[in-house]
C-alpha positions in Angstrom: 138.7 45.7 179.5 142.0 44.4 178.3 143.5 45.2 181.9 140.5 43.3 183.5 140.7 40.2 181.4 144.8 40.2 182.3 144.1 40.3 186.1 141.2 37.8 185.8 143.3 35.9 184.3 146.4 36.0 186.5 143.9 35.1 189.5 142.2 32.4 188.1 145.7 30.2 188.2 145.3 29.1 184.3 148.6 29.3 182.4 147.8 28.3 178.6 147.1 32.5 177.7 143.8 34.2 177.0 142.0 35.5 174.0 138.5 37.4 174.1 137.4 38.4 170.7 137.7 36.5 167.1 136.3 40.0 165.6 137.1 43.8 165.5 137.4 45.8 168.6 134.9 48.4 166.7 132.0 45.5 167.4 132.0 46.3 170.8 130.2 49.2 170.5 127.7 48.5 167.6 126.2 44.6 166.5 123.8 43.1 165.3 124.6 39.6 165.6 126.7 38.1 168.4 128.5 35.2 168.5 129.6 33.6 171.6 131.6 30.5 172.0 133.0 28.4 175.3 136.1 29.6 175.6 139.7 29.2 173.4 141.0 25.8 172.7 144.6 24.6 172.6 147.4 24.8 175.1 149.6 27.7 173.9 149.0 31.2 172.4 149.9 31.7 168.8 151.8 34.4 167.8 150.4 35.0 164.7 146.5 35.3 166.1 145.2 38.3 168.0 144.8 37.9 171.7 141.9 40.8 172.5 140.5 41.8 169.0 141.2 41.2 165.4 142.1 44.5 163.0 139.7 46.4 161.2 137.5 44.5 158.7 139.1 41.2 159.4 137.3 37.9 161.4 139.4 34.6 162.6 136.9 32.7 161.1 138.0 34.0 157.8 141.8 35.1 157.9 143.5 33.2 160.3 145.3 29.9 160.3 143.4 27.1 162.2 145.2 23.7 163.1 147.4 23.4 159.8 144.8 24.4 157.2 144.8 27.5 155.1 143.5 30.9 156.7 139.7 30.0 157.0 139.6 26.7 155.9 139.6 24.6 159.2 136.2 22.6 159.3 135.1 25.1 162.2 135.8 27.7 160.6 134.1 27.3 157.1 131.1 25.9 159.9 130.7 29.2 161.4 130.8 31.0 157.8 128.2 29.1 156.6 125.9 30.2 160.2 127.0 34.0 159.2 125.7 33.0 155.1 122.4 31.8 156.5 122.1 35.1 159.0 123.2 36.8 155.8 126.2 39.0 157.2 129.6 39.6 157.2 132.0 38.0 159.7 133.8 40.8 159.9 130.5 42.6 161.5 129.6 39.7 163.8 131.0 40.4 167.4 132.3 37.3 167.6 134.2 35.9 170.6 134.8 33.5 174.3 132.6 33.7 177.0 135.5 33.0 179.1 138.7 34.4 177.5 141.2 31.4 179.7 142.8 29.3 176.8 142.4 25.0 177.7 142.8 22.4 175.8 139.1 21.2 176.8 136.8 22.8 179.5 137.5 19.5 182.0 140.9 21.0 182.0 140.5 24.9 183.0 141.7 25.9 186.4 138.9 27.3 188.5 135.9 26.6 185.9 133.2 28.1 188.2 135.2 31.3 188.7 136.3 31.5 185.4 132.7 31.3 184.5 131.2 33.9 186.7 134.0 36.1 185.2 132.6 35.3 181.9 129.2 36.1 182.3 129.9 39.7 184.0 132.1 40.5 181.5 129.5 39.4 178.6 126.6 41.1 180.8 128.7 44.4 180.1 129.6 43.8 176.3 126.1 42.3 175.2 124.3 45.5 176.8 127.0 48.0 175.3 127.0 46.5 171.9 123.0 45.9 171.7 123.1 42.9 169.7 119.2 41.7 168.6 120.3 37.9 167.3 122.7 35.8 169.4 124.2 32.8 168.8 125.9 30.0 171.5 128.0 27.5 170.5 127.3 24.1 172.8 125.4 23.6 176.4 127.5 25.2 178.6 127.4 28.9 176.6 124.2 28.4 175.6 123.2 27.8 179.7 125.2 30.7 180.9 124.0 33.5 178.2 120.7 32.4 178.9 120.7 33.2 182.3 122.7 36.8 181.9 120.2 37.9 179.5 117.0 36.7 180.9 116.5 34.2 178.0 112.6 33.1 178.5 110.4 30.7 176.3 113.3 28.1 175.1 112.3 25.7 172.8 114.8 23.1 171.5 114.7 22.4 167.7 115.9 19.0 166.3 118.9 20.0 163.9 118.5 16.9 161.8 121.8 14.8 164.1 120.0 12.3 165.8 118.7 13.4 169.1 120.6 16.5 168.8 119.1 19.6 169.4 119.6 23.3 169.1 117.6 25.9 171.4 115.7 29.4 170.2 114.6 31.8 173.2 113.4 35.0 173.2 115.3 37.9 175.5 114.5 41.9 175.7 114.5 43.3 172.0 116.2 39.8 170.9 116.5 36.3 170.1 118.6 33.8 171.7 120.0 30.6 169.3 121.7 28.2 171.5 123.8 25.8 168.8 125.7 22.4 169.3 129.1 22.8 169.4 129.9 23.0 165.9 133.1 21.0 165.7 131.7 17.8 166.9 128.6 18.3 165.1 128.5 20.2 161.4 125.1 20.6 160.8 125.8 24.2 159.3 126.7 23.2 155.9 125.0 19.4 156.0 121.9 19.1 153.8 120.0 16.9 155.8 119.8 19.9 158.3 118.8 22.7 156.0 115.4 21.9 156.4 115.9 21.7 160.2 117.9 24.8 160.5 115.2 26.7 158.2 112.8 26.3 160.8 115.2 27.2 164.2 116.6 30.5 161.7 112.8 31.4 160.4 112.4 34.9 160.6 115.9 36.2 161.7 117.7 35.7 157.9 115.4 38.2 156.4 
C-alpha cells in the first residue's frame, strides 16, 4: 500500500509530501471504529510525525506535536479525543486516518483534487472492507460525501449539532453506521456543552 500511495502520489503533481494513517498499521486489519478525515494539512512533512502509520499503541491525536502545543494538546486534537471518549475507545484502536494521503495547506490548493479524490476513495474502498469497521466517522462535507458513496451510505439524516445551522449527518451502510461530522477545527462542538444534548441524540445507540 505504501508503494501505491508513493506512485499516486508522484502522479498526481502535488509536492507538500503525504501521510495516510494517524493510527497503528495493526488497524488495518481489525476496527471497530474508523475515522476518516480530508486529507493532511500544512505545506511540509515533519520529521518527527509518521508518514504511513504510527507505532504500536500510539495515535497522533494523543502523542504527537500539533502546531506548537504539547503532544495532544492542539484544539483538534483534544476535539477528536473527546469524539473517541463519547464512542468510549481508545485512540490508539481507532483506525484513524486521510481519505486522500496528498499533504495541502487547504483542499482549494491540492494539485489534481478530482484525481486525488478518486484515488482516495479506491484506496478507502479496500481498507474499510479489509478492516470491517461497524461505526464511521467523517470529518467535514467533502469526506463525509465521498465515504458515503464508497460504502453505499443510505437513509442520511442531518442532526443539528447545537452551532447554528450547522449540522452533522447519521446514515446507515451494510452491518454499520455512517456519522458524517463538521470539520472539527472550525467548529468544536465535541467538547462544547451546548452540544452534548445534540450530540447525545446523533451518537444514541453506538456509545453503549
Amino acid at each position: 500500500m505504501r508503494a501505491q500511495i508513493e506512485a499516486a502520489y508522484e502522479k498526481s503533481g502535488n509536492t507538500m509530501g503525504w501521510r495516510l494513517l494517524a493510527s497503528p498499521e495493526c488497524t488495518l486489519h481489525v476496527a471497530k471504529v474508523a475515522f476518516i478525515g480530508l486529507n493532511p494539512g500544512g505545506s511540509a512533512v515533519d520529521a518527527a510525525h509518521s508518514v504511513f502509520s504510527m507505532p504500536d499503541g500510539r495515535s497522533a491525536y494523543v502523542d504527537e506535536s500539533w502546531a506548537g502545543f504539547a503532544a495532544g494538546e492542539s484544539p483538534l486534537q483534544r476535539q477528536v479525543r473527546a469524539l473517541f471518549d463519547r464512542l468510549k475507545i481508545a485512540p490508539e484502536v481507532v483506525l484513524a486516518g486521510n481519505l486522500v494521503p496528498f499533504r495541502s495547506p487547504d483542499w482549494a490548493s491540492l494539485v489534481d483534487p478530482k484525481g486525488s479524490l478518486a484515488f482516495g476513495k479506491e484506496l478507502w474502498r479496500g481498507i474499510l472492507r479489509q478492516a470491517g469497521a461497524s461505526i464511521v466517522i467523517t470529518m467535514g462535507g467533502e469526506t463525509t460525501k465521498a465515504v458515503a458513496d464508497l460504502l453505499h451510505v443510505q437513509n442520511i439524516s442531518r442532526y443539528p449539532v447545537g452551532w447554528g445551522k450547522i449540522t452533522a449527518q447519521r446514515g446507515s451502510f451494510q452491518n454499520g453506521t455512517l456519522i458524517g461530522l463538521p470539520h472539527l477545527s472550525r467548529f468544536g462542538v465535541m467538547n462544547r456543552a451546548a452540544s452534548s444534548d445534540h450530540l447525545d441524540r446523533l451518537f444514541d445507540d453506538l456509545t453503549n
